[in-house]
C-alpha positions, 0 to 999 in steps of 0.5 A: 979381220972380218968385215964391218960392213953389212949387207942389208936387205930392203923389203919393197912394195908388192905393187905401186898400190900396195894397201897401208903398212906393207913397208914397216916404218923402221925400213925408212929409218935404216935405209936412209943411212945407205949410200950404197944400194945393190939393185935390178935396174937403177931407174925404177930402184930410185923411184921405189926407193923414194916410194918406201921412204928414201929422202936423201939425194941420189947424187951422194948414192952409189947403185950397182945393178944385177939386172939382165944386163950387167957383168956377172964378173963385177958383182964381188967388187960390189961388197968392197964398201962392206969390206971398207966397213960400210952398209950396203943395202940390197933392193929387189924390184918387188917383195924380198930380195932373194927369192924368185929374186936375182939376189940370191947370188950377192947374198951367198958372195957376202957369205963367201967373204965374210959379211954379215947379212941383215934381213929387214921385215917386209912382204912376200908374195909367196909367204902371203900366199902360203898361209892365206891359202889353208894348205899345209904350212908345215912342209911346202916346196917352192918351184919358181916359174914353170917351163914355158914349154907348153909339154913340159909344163903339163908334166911338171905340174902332174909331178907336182900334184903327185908331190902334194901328198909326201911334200906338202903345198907345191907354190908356183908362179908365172910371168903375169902375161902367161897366166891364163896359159898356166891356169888353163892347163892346171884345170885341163890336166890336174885332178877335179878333186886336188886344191888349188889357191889362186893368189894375185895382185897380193896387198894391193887393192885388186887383191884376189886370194880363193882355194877351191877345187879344181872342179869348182875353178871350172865353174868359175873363169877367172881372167888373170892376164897381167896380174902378178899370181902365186898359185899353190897345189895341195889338199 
């Protein structure tokens, strides 16, 4: 017999001053039927909750974490509610669950066993990126963070300038404090004449999307330690 439940996955905010209209109005409606939530790190899960419209109380909500810390073994057991024929919503710490997201792992287990997975509507950084870049959109790769070995850095970014010409715009990101490292070594290593759009603090009101050149990035320094940043290669 298949499972009733679903696992439904919730859109969150880019940042605590994300611009009007980020989150659909309909996210709130659904949310506030769930009584159990899947999520990175409970403390802050309850006040983003809140933040996207979450009104009941947290005393009748069960949250299960997949933060750094938690038992990896446990995760399957988190799906029984779906199996018992309850939602379950699956929340990430920023934009949509699942990508550059620990979620993935829940969603390929709801799979595995069975259960329906729903996607609600809600913003994500690369996607946002992507299409405000003018790079190609039609065949784009995404790569996660970067080595943070400073050497291997460098050789992935050169193989991913390669990339752009047979595999479309090549989407990257850093941690925020590491930024300006990553920045300095794509303008210190790739082509004067390769593209590179910068998009950072995306949908809130420090918003900063440009493409230039690598060339004309030179000209202009830019300070982004600290700002959560996607940058994307192409031509």
């Amino acid at each position: 017999m298949e499972p009733t439940g679903r696992l439904i996955l919730i859109p969150n905010l880019l940042g605590p001053d994300s611009k009007e209209l980020t989150i659909p109005p309909g996210v709130s409606n659904t949310i506030n039927q769930l009584r159990h939530f899947i999520v990175e790190n409970n403390k802050t899960a309850r006040r983003h909750l809140r933040t996207i419209g979450f009104e009941s109380s947290f005393d009748d909500v069960e949250l299960y974490s997949i933060g750094k810390h938690s038992d990896l073994s446990e995760y399957p057991t988190y799906l029984d509610p779906a199996i018992q024929g309850e939602d379950i919503g699956l929340f990430s710490e920023a934009g949509m669950p699942g990508i550059a997201d620990p979620g993935a792992e829940i969603v390929q287990l709801a799979h595995d066993k069975g259960i329906r997975v729903t996607p609600l509507t809600g913003p994500s950084s690369i996607l946002m990126a992507l299409i405000c870049s003018g790079m190609n959109g039609q065949q784009f790769s995404f790569h996660g963070y970067l080595p943070k070995d400073k050497r291997a850095r460098i050789k992935k970014l050169l193989q991913l300038e390669k990339s752009v010409r047979s595999f479309g715009s090549q989407i990257f990101m850093e941690t925020p404090y590491r930024n300006n490292q990553l920045l300095r070594d794509i303008l210190d290593n790739c082509s004067n004449s390769t593209k590179l759009c910068v998009a950072c603090d995306i949908t809130l009101t420090s918003e900063f999307i440009k493409t230039k050149t690598i060339s004309e990035w030179k000209q202009n320094p830019l300070d982004l330690n600290k700002r959560p940043a996607v940058f994307i290669i192409g031509n």
